[in-house]
N, C-alpha and C positions, 0 to 999 in steps of 0.2 A: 573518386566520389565517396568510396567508403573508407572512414579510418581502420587505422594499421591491425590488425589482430595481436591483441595481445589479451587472448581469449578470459571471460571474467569466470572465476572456479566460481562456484555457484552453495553457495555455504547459507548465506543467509539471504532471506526475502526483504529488500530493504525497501524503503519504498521506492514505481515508476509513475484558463483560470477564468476562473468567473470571476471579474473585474466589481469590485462593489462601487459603488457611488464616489464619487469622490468631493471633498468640501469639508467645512469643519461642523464637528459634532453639534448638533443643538439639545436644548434640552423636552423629552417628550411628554406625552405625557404617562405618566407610571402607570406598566403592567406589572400583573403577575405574573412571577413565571412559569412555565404548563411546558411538557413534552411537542416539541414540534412536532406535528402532522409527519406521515412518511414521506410525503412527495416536497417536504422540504430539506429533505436530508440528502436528495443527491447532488450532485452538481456536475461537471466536466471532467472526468477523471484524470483528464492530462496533465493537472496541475499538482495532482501526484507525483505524477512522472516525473516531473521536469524538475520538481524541489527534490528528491532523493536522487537521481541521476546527475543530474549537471555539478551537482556540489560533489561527488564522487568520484567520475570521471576526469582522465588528463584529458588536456589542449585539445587532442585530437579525437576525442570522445571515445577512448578506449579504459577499459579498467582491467588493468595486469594480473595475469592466471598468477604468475607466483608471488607478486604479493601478497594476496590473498589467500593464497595457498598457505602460504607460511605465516602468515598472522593468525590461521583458525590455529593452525599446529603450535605456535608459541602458547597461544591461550592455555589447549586442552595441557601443555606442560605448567603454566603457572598454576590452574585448578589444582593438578594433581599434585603442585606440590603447597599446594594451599590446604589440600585433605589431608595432610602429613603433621598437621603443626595445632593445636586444640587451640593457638590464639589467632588465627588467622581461617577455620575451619567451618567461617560462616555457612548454611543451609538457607534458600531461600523458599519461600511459600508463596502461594500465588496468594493475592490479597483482589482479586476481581478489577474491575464486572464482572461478572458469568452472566447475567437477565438481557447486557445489550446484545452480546452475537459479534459477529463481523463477518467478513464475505466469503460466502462458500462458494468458489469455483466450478463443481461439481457432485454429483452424486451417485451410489451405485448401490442397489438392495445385493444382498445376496439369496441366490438363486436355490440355495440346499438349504438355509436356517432360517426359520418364520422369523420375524423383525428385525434381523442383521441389517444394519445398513452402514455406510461407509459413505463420508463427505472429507472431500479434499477444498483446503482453506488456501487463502490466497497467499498468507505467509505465517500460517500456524500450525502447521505439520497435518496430518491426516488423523481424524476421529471414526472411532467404530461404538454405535448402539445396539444394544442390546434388545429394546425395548421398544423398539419402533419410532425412536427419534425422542423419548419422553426423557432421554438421557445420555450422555455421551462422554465415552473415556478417550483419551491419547490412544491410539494406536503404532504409534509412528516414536520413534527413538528422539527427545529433546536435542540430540547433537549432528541430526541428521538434517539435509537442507531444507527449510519452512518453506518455503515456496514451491507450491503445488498449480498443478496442471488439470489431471484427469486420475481418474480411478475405474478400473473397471473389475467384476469377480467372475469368476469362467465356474462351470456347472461342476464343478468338486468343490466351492468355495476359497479357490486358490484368490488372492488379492493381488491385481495388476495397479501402483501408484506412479505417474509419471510425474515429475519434478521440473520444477520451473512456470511460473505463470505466464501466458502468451501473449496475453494483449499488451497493446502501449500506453495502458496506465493503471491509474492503481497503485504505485512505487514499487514494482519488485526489480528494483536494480541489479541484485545479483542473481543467476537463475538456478538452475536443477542440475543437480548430476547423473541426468538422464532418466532408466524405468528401474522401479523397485519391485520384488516378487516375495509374496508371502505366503507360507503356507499353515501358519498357525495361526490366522484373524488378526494379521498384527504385531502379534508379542516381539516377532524378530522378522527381518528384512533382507534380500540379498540382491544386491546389485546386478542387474542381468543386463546394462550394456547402454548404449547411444549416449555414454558421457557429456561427448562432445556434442548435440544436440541443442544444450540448455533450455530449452523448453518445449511442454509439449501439448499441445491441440490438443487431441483425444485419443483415445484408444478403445481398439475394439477386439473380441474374441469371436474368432469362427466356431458357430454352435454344433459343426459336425467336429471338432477337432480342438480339446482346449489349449492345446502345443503352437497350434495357426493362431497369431495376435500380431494384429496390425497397428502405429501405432504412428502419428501424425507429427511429424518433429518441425516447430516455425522456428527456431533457432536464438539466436541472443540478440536483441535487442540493433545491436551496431555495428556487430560483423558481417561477410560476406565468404566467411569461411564455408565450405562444399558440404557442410553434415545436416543440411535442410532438406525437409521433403517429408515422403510416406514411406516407412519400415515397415517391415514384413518378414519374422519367424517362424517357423518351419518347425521348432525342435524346442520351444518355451522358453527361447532366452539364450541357448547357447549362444545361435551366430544370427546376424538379422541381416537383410538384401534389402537396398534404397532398390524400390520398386517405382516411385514413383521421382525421376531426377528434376527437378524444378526447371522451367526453361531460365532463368536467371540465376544468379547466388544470390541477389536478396531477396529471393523468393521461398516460401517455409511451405508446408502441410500442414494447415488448421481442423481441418474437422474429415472424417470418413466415418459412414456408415457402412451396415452390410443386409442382406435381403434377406432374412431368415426364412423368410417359405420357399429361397432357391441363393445359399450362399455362394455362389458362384458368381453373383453380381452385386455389383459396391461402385459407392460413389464416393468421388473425395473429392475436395478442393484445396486451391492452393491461392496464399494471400500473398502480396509483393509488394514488401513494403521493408525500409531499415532507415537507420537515424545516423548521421554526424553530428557531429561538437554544438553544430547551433540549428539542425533543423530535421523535419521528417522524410526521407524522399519516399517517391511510390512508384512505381511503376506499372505497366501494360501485362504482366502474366499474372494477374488473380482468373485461376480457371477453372471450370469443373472438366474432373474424369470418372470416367466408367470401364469398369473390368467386369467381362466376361468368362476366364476363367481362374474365377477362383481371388484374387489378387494378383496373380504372377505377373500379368501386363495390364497396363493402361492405355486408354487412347483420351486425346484429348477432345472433349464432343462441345467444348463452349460456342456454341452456335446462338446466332438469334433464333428464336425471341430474348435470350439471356442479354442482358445488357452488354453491351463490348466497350475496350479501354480505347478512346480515340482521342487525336491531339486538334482543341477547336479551336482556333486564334483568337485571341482576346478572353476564353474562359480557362481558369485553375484547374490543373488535374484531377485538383481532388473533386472537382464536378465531372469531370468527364470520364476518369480511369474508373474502373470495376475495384473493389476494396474486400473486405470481407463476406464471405457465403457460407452458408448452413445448409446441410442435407439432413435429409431419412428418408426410411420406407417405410410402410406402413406394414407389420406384419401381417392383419390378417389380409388386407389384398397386396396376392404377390408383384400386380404390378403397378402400383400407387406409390408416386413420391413426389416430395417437397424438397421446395429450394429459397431462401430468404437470401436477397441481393441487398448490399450499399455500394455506395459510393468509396472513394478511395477516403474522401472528407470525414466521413460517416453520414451522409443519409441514405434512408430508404430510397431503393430503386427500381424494387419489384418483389410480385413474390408471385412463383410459380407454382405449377404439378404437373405429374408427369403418368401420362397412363401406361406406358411401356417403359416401368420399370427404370426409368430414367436414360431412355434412347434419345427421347426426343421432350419437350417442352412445350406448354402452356401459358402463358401470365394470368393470372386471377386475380382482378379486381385493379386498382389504378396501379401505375408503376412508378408513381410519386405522391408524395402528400399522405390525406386520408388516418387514420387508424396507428399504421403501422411506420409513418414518417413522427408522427406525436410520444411515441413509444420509444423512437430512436434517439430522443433526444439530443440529434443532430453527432453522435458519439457513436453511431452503430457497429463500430468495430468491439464496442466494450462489447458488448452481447456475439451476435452471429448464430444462435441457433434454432433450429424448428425441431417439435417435438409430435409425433404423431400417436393417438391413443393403440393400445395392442391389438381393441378389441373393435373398434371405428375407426373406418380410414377417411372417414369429413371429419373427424374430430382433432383439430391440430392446436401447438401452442405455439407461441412465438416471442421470444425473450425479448425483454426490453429494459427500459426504466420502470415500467409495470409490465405485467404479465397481460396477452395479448393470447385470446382463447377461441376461436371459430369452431364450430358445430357444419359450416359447411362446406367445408374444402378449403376456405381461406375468403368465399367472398363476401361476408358478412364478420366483426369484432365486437368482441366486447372487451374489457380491460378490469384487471383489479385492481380493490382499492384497500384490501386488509391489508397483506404484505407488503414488508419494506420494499422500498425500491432497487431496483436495478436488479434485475434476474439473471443467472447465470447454467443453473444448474436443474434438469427436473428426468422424477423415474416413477414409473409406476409400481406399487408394491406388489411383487407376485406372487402372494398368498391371500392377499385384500382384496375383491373386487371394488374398485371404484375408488381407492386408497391413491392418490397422488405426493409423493414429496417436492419440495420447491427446496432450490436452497437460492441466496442473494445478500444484497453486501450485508444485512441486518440479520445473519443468520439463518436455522433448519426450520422450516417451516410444512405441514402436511392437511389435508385436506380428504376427507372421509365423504366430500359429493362429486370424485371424480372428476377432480381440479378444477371445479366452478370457479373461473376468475372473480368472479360477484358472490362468489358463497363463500362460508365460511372457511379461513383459515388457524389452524393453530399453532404456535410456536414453543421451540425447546427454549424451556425455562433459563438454563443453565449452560453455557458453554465457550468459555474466556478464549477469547480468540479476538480480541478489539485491538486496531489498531492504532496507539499512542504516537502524538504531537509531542506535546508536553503537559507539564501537570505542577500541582501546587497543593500541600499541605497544610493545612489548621497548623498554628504555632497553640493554642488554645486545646485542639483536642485532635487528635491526631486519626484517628475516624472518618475524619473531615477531611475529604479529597477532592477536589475537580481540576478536570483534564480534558484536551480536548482531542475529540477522535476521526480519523478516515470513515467514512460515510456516516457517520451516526453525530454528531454534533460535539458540543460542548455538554461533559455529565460532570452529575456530582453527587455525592454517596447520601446524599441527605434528602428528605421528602421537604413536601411544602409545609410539615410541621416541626422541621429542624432535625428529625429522629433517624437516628440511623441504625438499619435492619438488615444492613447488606445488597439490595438494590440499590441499582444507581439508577437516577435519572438525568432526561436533556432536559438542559435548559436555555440552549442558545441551537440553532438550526445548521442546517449544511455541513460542511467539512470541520469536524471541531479545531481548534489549533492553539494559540496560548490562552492557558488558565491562571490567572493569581487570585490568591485569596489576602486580605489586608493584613499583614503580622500582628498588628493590632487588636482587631476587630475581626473574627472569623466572619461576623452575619453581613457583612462587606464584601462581593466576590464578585469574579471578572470572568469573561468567555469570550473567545472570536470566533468567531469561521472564516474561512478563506478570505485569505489578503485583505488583512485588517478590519474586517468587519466586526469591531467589537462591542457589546453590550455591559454594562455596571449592574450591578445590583445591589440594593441593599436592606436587609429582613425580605428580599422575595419582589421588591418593586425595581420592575428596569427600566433603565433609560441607556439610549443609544451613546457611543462614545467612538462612531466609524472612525477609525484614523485618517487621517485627510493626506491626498499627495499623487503626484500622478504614476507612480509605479509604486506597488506594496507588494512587497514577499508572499508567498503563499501561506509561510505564517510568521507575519510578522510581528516584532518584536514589540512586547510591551513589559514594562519594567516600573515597580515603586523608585519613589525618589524616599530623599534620607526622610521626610515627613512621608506620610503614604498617602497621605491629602493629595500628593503629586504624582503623577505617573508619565511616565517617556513611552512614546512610540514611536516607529520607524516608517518611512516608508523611502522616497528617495533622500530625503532630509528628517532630522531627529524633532518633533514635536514635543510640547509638553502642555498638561491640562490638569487641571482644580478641580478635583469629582469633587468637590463641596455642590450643594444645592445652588444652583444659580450662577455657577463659575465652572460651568461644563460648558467651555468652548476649546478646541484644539488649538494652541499658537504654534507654529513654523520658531525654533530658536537656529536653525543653520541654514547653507544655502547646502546645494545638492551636493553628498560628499561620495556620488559614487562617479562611476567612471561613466555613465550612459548604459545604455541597453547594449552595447560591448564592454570587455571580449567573451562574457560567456556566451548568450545567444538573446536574441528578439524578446523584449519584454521582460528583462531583469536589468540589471542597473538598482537593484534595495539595497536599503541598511538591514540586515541578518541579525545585527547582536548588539542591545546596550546593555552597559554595566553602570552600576552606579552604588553607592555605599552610605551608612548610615552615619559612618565617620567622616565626609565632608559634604554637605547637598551641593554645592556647586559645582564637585567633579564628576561628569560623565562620560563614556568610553564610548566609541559607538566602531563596529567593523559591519562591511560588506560583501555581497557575496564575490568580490575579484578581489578580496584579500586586503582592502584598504584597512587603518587604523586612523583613526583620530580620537582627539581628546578634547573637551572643553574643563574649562579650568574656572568659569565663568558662569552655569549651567543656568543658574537663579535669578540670575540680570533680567533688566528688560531683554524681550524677545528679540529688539533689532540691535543689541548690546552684547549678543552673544558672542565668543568669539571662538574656535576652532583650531587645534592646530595638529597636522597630519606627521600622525608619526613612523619614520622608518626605522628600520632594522633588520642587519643581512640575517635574519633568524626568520623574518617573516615569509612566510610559503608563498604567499600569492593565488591564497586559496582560500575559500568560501570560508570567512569567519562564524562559528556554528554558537560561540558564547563567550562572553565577557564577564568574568569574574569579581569582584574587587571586596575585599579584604574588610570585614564588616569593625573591624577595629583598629588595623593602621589602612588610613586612604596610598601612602604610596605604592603599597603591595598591591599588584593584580595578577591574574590567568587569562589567557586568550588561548581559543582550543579552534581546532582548524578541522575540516573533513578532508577529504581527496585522499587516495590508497598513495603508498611509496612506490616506486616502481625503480633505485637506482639510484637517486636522488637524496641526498643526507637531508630533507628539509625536514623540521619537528613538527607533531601534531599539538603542540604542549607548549607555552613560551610564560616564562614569568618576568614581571618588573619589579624591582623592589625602589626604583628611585621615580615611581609617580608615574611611569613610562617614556623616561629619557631613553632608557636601555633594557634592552631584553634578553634572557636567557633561554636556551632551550633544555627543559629540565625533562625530559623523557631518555632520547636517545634513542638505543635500540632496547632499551631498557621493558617497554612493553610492546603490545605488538602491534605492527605500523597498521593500522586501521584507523579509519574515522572518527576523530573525537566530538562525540554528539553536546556533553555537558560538561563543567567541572565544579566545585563546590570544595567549600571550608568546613572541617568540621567546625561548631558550633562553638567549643573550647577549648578544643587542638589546634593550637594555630599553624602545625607542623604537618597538620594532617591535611590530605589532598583525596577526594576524591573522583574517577574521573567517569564517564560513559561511553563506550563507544559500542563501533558495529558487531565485536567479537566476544563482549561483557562488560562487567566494571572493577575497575580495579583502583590500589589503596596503596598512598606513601604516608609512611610515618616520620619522615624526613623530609619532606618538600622535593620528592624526586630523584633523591641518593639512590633510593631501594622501591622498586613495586612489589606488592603481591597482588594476586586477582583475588576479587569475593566472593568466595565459594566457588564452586564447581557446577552446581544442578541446575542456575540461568539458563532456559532455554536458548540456542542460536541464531537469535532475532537480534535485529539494532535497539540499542538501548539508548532511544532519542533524551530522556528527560531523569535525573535523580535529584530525590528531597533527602534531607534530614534536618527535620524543624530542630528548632532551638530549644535542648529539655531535652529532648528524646532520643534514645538510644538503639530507634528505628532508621533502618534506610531505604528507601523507596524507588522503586526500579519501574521506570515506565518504556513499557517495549511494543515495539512495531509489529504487532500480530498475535500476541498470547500475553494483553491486559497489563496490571501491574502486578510486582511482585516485591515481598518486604524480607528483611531481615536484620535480627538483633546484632547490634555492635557491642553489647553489654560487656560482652566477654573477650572481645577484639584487645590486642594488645599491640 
């Protein structure tokens, strides 16, 4: 049932569909464009998942510890010997967002220093304030794994970080290398154990004992290797006891609480659930337990009322089986607690309380639909927790798509509508009365009435953490950025009066994904969201340009043609359309060049990558995500005159084509860049043609390191020069692939999905999965 272990080392957060319309573009009528509402920025996280995972993963839906392993370790040797040389000894700078955020997982004041707080990001390492959220530094090492879990600070201010993001979406493909311990707020980190875990639920510290930390381990994603469950040390990290043994292996430890007014009783639950090559399986142990002394043992008490996993003929599991659950207690009454059910599917399926301490069980208020089904956004695995005030035990919250706030126990809601969507993470300040934090996919956000869902929230201004699709540069003025982002939309560094001050704004809604700006024409510029949903604009008026086709990439491909009046899109077949006024229709120029909706899995079968060049309009490239290639030779013809022809070559991987290159001044030179880790296997991430693409060469080797190749690009007047993007950094031949060096060393350890370097400029543009963009001069590159 489950593929083979070949456990993924957990380095970087990479990323883990809402279906838009399908038909060709018309023309609408012209808006302006304005920052999407927040409740249009979220959508199904799965489709995260499934475009970073499945283009990464082998056949059998595993991603290899050592190649992984030794791609991070090749890198950190090209850096170091890249800081050796003054022409190769690029320094790179973050160049923003900072204004938009992106998703905090978790939060945790500390308990000993008035406004410490600590937020762990989905795949941006861990941040510490100062200031009570008005600000926030890095606390966490750039080369240490971005993919965060939970964070918890024990009563000396000691910092518990767990690694690895839990849920099944969002894109964090590779996960954590277990719990990290701090005893200086961060500065430095020390490994203290459950490696093999790669991710982790929550963590909690016993208030009599800061040595006792319990720490909730759901495991990777695809394996059914034995290191799932609830951990529990004794000694702060030396040696940890699996206290709580899952009744399955695809079974993890998602969430535990503990009773502060009698730590001797704790609740945890347990989710059952893991993925193969092409799908999700769940099963019958998501259960709640309860320990009476102390943590040492559990018993398992999931009784009714709680919903139970049963097999009904004729209905999906995911309506019948029990899915993810959320506890607390209430401090001040010691015997009040919450519990928040879904479904295996993700919907709501109850929500309870408990007056004895979590012995026994209540339902409060319906046990479907209502409030807290509208909040789940049929996704309820993304969320899973209940949050209960310190000081009121009817005063609860309940994560959602928006935040979900009751005053009496649970059987009355209200919801908010300041903060972004999708909530994750919330703490009350304990030096504040009535101070609540929120974190969620849009960033830190805090609340001075006591986390009035309907009252006022405010947000940290500043804090790059967004996580990049792709992106596109002003050839015109290089200031000029838009890219499109994981929950926050399509942005762009420029207001509605052209000026740029360092803010960015949305201006296309939902999951941002590809961005072009016209080479042209900067006041020209393009945005999608999810699976080809794309919008034109021009001086700030949009009109719609959805890619039409019955299956589209989650972010599928749009490309200028050799005029820019033209543009290519992908979905199962390569489109092309006239963004002239009046000649914004999409025409179909191929028939379907992918394989179907296999062999990867259910609902892919897209074209991933077209190339196309300024030095011939009629030749365009187009690859898929099972690795296909073709070429038309013909592109500009009438639409039924097109013609196609599928190119092999024993170089090609048979692996999710991520980008197509082509050679902005000889049309027969191209690049085609592949994703999928090495595992054994001599195939290249890297292929060149020099004869039009009759023949292909693989010009990497083992030359850099076998990771993911996300981008490639020409310099501008080097026609020698290559540069490429993947999940470990980016790196640079001055020879077409003779010799690599990497660029610079201080790239944080995220995937670098997207890089620019406009024509002129001696900038290059590094667009990363979880900590924004980041630039550096090649001035001095030799």
């Amino acid at each position: 049932m489950a593929p083979r272990r070949t456990r993924p080392v957990p380095i970087v957060a990479a990323a883990l569909a809402v279906l838009l319309g399908a038909g060709a573009a018309s023309v609408t009528e012209p808006t302006r464009d304005a920052p999407a509402p927040a409740a249009q920025a979220t959508a199904n996280p799965v489709g995260a998942e499934e475009w970073m995972y499945l283009q990464r993963a082998n056949p059998d839906g595993s991603i290899p510890e050592a190649a992984v392993t030794e791609a991070v370790a090749q890198s950190d040797r090209m850096g170091a010997t890249a800081m050796r040389s003054p022409g190769t000894d690029q320094v790179w700078s973050e160049l923003g967002p900072s204004n938009i955020g992106g998703r905090i997982r978790d939060v945790a004041a500390d308990p000993t220093t008035r406004n410490v707080v600590y937020i762990a990001t989905g795949t941006g390492g861990l941040w510490r304030s100062d200031d009570a959220g008005a600000t926030f530094v890095p606390a966490w090492d750039d080369q240490l794994p971005q993919s965060m879990g939970a964070v918890a600070v024990d009563s000396r201010g000691v910092v518990w970080a767990g690694t690895g993001e839990p849920d099944h979406g969002g894109g964090s493909s590779y996960y954590g290398r277990g719990v990290y311990r701090s005893t200086d707020r961060g500065r430095t980190w020390t490994n203290v154990g459950l490696r093999s875990g790669d991710t982790i639920g929550q963590i909690v510290i016993d208030p009599r004992d800061d040595r006792r930390v319990f720490v909730a381990v759901m495991g990777a994603l695809h394996d059914t290797q034995p290191t799932r469950g609830l951990f529990m040390t004794e000694n702060g990290g030396r040696t940890w006891t699996r206290v709580i043994v899952p009744a399955s292996a695809s079974t993890g430890a998602i969430d535990v609480s503990i009773n502060k007014s009698n730590p001797d009783i704790m609740l945890a639950t347990t989710w059952d659930k893991i993925r193969d090559e092409k799908s999700r399986i769940y099963g019958k142990n998501s259960f709640v337990y309860r320990s009476t002394d102390g943590g040492r043992s559990w018993t398992n008490i999931h009784a009714a009322p709680l919903p139970q996993s049963v097999d009904i003929e004729g209905q999906p599991v995911t309506a019948t089986y029990v899915g993810r659950m959320g506890v607390d207690f209430s401090d001040s009454d010691p015997n009040r607690a919450y519990l928040i059910s879904s479904t295996a599917g993700g919907n709501f399926n109850g929500f309870f309380t408990s007056a004895d301490a979590g012995a026994t069980w209540t339902p409060v208020g319906p046990t479907s639909g209502g409030t807290l089904q509208t909040i789940s956004g049929g996704f309820a695995w993304w969320f899973g927790r209940v949050y209960v005030d310190p000081v009121d035990p009817a005063h609860v919250f309940v994560a959602g798509v928006s935040l979900a706030e009751s005053r009496d126990g649970g059987l009355t809601w209200v919801t908010s509508q300041t903060p972004h969507a999708d909530q994750h993470g919330l703490e009350w300040d304990p030096f504040v009365p009535n101070k609540v934090y929120l974190g969620n996919d849009g960033g830190f956000y805090w609340s001075t009435e006591n986390g009035a869902a309907q009252g006022l929230w405010a947000k940290t201004p500043h804090l790059a953490v967004t996580q990049f699709y792709a992106m596109d540069v002003s050839v015109q003025d290089g200031s000029r950025v838009n890219a499109g982002s994981q929950d926050n939309g399509s942005l762009k560094s420029w207001g509605t009066d052209n000026t740029v001050t360092g803010d960015w704004f949305n201006f296309v809604g939902g999951d941002g994904m590809m961005n072009r700006i016209d080479p042209t024409n900067d006041r020209k510029y393009y945005g999608c969201s999810q699976n080809g949903g794309c919008r034109g604009f021009v001086d700030g008026v949009g009109f719609s340009m959805a890619i039409p086709g019955l299956r589209r990439n989650w972010v599928a491909p749009l490309e200028f043609g050799a005029d820019p009046r033209i543009m290519f899109g992908g979905s199962e077949v390569v489109n092309r359309i006239d963004i002239d006024p009046g000649q914004r229709v999409w025409q179909p120029i191929s028939p379907d060049l992918t394989e179907g909706t296999e062999p990867r899995a259910p609902g892919f079968g897209t074209v991933t990558a077209i190339g196309t060049t300024p030095a011939d309009p009629n030749l365009v490239y187009a690859g898929t995500d099972s690795g296909l290639m073709w070429v038309s030779r013909n592109a500009m013809a009438a639409p039924g005159e097109v013609t196609w022809e599928k190119l092999q070559s024993p170089v090609f991987p048979g692996r999710w084509v991520t980008r197509i290159t082509v050679d902005h001044e000889n049309a027969k030179v191209a690049w085609a860049s592949f994703s999928g880790w090495r595992s054994g296997d001599p195939y290249p991430h890297l292929v060149m043609t020099r004869d039009g693409g009759r023949t292909w060469s693989d010009i990497t080797g083992w030359r850099i390191p076998q990771a993911p190749v996300n981008d490639v690009i020409r310099h501008p007047t080097k026609k020698n020069w290559l540069f490429i993007a993947t999940d470990v950094g980016v790196f640079r031949t001055t020879n077409l692939g003779k010799t690599w060096s990497k660029v610079g060393a201080n790239l944080p350890l995220v995937p670098v999905n997207d890089i620019d370097l406009p024509a002129g400029s001696d900038t290059l543009y590094a667009a990363t999965y979880g900590r924004s963009i980041w630039t550096t001069s090649l001035a001095d590159a030799q």
